[in-house]
ZAMARGU-4260 file (C-alpha; in steps of 0.2 Angstrom, whole numbers, plus 5000, padded with zeros to 4 digits):
<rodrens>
0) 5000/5000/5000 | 5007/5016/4995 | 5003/5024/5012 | 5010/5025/5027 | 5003/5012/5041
5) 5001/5012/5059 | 5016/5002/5059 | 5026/5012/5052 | 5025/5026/5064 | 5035/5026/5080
10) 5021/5026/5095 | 5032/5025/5111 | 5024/5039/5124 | 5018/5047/5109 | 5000/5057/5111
15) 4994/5046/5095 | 4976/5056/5091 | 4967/5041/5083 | 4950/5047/5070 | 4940/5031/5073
20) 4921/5029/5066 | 4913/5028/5081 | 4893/5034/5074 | 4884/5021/5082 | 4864/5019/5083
25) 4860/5022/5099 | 4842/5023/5107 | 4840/5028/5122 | 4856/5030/5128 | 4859/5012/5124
30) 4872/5009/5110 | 4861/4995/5098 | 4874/4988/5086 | 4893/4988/5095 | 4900/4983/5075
35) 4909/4999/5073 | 4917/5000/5091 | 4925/4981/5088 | 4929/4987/5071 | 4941/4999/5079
40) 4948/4989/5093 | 4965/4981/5085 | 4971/4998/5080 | 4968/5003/5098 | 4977/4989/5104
45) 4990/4991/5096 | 4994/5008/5098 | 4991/5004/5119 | 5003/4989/5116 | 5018/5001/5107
50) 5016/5012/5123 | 5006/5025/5116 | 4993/5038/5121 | 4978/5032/5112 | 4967/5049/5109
55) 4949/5046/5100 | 4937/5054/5092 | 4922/5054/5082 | 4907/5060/5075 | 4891/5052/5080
60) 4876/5057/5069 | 4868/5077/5063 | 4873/5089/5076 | 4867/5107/5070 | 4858/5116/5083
65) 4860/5114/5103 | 4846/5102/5103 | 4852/5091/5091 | 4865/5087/5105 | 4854/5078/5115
70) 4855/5058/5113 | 4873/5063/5102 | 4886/5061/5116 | 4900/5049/5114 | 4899/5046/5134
75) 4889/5027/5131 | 4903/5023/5115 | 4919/5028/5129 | 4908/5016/5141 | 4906/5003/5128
80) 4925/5004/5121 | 4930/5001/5139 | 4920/4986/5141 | 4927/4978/5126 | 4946/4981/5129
85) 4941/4979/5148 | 4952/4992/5154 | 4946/5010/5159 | 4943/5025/5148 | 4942/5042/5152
90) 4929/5051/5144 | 4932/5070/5141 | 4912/5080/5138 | 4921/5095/5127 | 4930/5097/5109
95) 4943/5109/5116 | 4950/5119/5130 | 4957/5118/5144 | 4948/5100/5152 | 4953/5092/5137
100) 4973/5099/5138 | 4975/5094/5156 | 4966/5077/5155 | 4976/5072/5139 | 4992/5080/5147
105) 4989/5067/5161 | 4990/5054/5150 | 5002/5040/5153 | 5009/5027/5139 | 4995/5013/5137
110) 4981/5025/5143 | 4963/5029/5130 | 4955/5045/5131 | 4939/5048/5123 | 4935/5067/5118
115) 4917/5072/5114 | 4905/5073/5099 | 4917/5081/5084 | 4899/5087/5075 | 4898/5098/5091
120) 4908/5110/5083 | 4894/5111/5069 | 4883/5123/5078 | 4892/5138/5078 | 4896/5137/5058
125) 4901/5120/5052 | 4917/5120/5060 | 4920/5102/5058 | 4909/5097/5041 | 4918/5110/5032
130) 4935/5108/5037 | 4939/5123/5046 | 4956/5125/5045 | 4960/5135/5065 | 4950/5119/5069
135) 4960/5105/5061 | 4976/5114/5067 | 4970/5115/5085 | 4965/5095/5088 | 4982/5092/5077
140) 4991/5102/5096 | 4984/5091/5104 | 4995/5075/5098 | 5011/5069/5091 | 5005/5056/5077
145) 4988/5056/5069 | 4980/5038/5065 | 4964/5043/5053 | 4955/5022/5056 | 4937/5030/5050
150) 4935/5024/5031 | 4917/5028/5034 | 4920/5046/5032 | 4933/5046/5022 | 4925/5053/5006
155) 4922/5068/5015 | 4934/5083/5019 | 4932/5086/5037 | 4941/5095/5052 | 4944/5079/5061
160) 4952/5071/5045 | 4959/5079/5031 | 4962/5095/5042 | 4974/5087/5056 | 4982/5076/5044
165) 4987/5094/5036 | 4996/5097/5054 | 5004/5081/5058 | 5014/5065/5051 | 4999/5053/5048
170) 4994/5035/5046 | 4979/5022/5040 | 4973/5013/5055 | 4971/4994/5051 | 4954/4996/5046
175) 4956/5010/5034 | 4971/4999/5028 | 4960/4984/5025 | 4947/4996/5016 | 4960/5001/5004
180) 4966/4985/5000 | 4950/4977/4996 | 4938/4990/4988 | 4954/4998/4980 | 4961/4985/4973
185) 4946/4975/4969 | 4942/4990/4957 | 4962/4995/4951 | 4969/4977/4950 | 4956/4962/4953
190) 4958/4945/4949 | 4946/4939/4935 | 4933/4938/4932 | 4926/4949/4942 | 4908/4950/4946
195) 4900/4966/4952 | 4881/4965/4959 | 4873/4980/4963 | 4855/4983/4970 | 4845/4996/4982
200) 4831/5007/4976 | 4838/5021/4964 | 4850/5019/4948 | 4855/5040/4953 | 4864/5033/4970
205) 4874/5020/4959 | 4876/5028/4941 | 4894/5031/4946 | 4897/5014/4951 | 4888/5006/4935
210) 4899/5017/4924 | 4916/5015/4934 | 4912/4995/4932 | 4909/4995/4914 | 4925/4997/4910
215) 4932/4984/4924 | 4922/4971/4928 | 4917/4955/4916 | 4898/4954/4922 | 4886/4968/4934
220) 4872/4959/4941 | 4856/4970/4941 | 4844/4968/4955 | 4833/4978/4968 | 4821/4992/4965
225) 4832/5004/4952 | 4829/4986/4939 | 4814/4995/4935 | 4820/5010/4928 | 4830/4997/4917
230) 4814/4988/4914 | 4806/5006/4907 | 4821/5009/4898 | 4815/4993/4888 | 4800/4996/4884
235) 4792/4987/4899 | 4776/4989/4909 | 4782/4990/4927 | 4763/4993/4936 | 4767/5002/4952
240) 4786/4998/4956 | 4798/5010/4959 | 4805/5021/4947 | 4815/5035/4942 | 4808/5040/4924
245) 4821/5056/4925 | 4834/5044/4923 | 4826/5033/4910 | 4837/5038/4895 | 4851/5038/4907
250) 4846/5020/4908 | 4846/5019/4891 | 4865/5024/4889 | 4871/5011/4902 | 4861/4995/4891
255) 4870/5001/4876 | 4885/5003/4880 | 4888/4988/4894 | 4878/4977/4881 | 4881/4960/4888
260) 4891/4966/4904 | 4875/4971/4910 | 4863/4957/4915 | 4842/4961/4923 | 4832/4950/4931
265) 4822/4937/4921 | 4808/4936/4934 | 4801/4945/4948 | 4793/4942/4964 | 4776/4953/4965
270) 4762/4960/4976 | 4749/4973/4976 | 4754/4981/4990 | 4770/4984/5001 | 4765/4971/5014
275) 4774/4956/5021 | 4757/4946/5024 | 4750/4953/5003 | 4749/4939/4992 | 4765/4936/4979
280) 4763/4932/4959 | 4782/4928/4953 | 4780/4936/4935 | 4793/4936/4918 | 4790/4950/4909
285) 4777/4965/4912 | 4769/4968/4927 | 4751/4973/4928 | 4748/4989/4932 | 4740/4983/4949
290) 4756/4975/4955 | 4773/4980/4962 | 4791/4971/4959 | 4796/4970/4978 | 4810/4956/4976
295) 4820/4946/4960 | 4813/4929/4957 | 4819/4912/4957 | 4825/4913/4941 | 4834/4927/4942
300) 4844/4918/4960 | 4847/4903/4948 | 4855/4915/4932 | 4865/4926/4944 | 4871/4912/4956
305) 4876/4903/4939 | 4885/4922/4934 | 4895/4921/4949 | 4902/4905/4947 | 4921/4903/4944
310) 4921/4921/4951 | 4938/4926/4957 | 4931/4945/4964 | 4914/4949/4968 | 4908/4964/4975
315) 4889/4968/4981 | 4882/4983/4984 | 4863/4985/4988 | 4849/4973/4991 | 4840/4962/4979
320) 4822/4967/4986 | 4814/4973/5001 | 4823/4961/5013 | 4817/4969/5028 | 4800/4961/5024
325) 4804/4942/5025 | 4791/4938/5011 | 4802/4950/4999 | 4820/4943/5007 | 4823/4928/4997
330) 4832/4935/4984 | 4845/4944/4995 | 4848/4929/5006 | 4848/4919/4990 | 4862/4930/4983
335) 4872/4933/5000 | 4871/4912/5001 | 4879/4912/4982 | 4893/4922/4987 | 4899/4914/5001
340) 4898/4897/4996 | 4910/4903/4981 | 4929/4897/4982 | 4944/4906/4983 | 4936/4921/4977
345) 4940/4938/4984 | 4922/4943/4990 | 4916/4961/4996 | 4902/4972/5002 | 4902/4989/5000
350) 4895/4992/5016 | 4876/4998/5020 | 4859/4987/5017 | 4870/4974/5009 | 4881/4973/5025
355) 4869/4974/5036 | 4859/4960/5027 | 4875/4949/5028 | 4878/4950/5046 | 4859/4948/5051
360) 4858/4934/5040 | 4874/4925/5051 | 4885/4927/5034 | 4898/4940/5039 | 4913/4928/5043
365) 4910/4920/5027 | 4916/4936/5015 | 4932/4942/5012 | 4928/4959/5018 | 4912/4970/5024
370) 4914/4987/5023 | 4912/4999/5036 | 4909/5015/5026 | 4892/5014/5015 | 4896/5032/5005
375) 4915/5031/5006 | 4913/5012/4999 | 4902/5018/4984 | 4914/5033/4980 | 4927/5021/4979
380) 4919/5010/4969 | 4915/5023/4958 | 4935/5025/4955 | 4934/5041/4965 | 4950/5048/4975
385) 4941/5050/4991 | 4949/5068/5003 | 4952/5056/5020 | 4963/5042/5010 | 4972/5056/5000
390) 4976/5066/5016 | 4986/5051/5024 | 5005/5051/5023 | 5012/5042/5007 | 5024/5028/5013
</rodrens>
């Protein structure tokens, strides 16, 4: 990897300040999915285990008014992060000033200090969001080294990113390291074929992507609600699925020039309404204007699961249907059950439904990678230079 590791930088009694992606659902109070906190935890061990100062810091969702703090603290993540390593953590409630210098100047090798809520510093003008530079340069004072470990805001230019890696010799954290290597290098140098499955609801979240892939992938599996605006673009009756009809001739473009790269679903899984308990019709062709597309078919699993045979790299992003709603879930476990049964193939998800559908579905251990960065893994895949990876130290 042409930049510069955590290994790579001396960590002995250094103030190592560590960006980690900490933005955890919480409800109230009570963190509800810890993934993100154990994604983080080797690079904080091994920075304690050089004898460093671990200091983190995170946003954790929207923060722009004073009310928007409420339910936003980092206060339950330090408690968390400490039951995990099983060692304590303090827990500083400010982004600056003179609590947070004292308590980090207390530090002693082999010690974790969690600093608040980085958003915090959106109230009073996007501070953080838009990388204020007095900002970046003040948290950058506070350390020695500067680990950036949060892949899932790397595709934007922040404060607590791009703007202390300005101020200070920097490093990827071993997850940001694993993110490059996998989503990187399945799009610059993967082993073929290569397989790419994208769903979700709307083509405009993944034209990018589809573009990027045309030119590097041997096959793109179609599936999930945006087949529809595919479906329109030739010359189908879709009845009352989704669709983006301003991105129909867009749609049009892709399907000439992918030609056979590109390949749709044959059949669909369809209902009247959106309703787990409606009754289903599996249709090939066009849907009657009284039924919706809510999931891929059985046809479809069997042609895709016969596409991603031999695959030596897959990547999925985005959901095959409505797998929220078991009735409409078939196809997604369908496809999440055809990748992990592959072998030795280099399997991926870029991160959001598609991730979480693969660990709900007890399938995480069985891929290559997850990622942890939904946006930052779609710009990526889109063959886009994301801020937070550029702003690292080259090697």
């Amino acid at each position: 990897m042409a930049k510069k590791t955590v290994e790579d930088l001396d960590l002995k009694g250094k103030k190592v300040l560590v960006r980690v992606d900490f933005n955890v659902p919480l409800k109230d109070g009570e963190i509800t999915n810890d993934n993100r906190i154990v994604a983080a935890l080797p690079t904080i061990q091994y920075i304690l285990n050089e004898g460093g100062k671990a200091i983190l810091f995170s946003h954790l969702g929207r923060v722009k008014t004073e009310e928007d703090k409420a339910g936003k603290s980092l206060a339950p993540v330090a408690k968390r992060l400490s039951e995990l390593l099983n060692k304590p953590v303090t827990f500083v409630p400010e982004t600056r000033g003179a609590e947070l210098e004292k308590a980090i100047d207390e530090m002693d090798p082999g010690e974790i200090l969690v600093f608040e809520n980085t958003r915090f510093e959106d109230i009073d003008g996007k501070k953080e969001s838009k990388n204020d530079p007095e900002l970046g340069k003040y948290w950058a004072s506070l350390g020695d080294v500067f680990v950036n470990d949060a892949f899932g805001t790397a595709h934007r230019a922040h404060a607590s990113n791009v703007g202390v890696a300005s101020n200070l010799p920097s490093a990827a954290g071993y997850l940001m390291e694993k993110e490059i290597k996998f989503i990187g290098g399945a799009v610059d140098e993967p082993k073929r074929p290569f397989v790419a499955i994208l769903g979700g609801a709307k083509v405009s979240d993944k034209i990018g992507v589809i573009e990027n892939l045309i030119e590097k992938a041997d096959k793109i599996l179609i599936g999930g609600g945006m087949t529809y605006t595919f479906s329109v673009a030739q010359g189908r009756e879709i009845g009352k699925s989704i669709v983006e009809m301003d991105k129909v001739d867009l749609a049009k473009t892709i399907l000439e020039k992918a030609g056979d790269k590109l390949i749709l679903p044959v059949d669909t899984v369809c209902a009247p309404d959106f309703d787990n308990d409606a009754p289903t019709t599996i249709l090939s062709g066009d849907i009657p204007d009284d039924l919706e597309g809510l999931d891929i078919g059985p046809k479809t699993l069997d042609l895709f699961t016969k596409e991603l045979q031999g695959a030596k790299t897959v990547v999925w992003n985005g959901p095959m249907g409505v797998f929220e709603l078991p009735t409409f879930a078939k196809g997604t476990i369908g496809v999440c059950e055809a990748i992990a049964n592959l072998d030795d193939a280099t399997t991926i998800i870029g991160g959001g439904d598609s991730a979480a559908a693969a660990i709900q579905l007890g399938f995480a251990d069985k891929f290559t990678h997850i990622s942890t960065g939904g946006g930052a893994s779609l710009e990526y895949l889109e063959g886009k230079k994301l801020p937070g990876v550029e702003s690292i130290s080259d090697k």
